[in-house]
N, C-alpha and C positions, 0 to 999 in steps of 0.2 A: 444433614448440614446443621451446623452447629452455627448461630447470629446471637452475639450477647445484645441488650439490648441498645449501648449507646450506638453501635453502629444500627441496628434497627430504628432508628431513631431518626438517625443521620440520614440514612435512603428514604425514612418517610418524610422529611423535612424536604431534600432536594427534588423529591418528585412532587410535593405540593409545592415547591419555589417553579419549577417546570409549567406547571399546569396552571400557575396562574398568570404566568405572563404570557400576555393577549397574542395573537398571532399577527404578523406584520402583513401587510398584504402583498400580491404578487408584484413584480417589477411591471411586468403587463398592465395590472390595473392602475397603480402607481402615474405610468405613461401614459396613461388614459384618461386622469383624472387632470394630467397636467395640460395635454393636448387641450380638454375642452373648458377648462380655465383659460387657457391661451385663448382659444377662439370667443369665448364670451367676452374678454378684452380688449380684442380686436372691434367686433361689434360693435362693443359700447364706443369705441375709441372712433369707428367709421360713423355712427351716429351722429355725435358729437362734431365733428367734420364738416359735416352736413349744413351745421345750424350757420346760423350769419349773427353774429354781437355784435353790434356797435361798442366800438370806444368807450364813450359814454356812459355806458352799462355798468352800472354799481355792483356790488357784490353782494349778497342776501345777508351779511355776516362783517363788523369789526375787527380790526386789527387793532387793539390796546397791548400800551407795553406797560 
């Protein structure tokens, strides 16, 4: 088998552009990642619920325009 070199070239370039891009991960983990982000939102979000603020209750932080 006869390869001159700019196609020799050409395949060793497209297989290092291959190999270096990272692998994506599965849809499974993906949804799995998103499932317990959802639930740690919730949480903080049921926490939060929880508490009782008065009106009154300043904010830790200004609003300047």
């Amino acid at each position: 088998m006869k390869i001159t070199r700019r196609k020799l070239a050409a395949s060793l370039a497209a297989s290092a552009v291959a190999m270096a891009q990272p692998q994506s991960p599965s849809a499974a983990a993906a949804d799995e990642d998103l499932r317990a982000a959802r639930d740690r939102l919730k949480a903080a979000s049921d926490a939060l619920a929880r508490r009782e603020v008065p009106m009154a209750a300043e904010p830790a932080f200004r609003f300047e325009a």
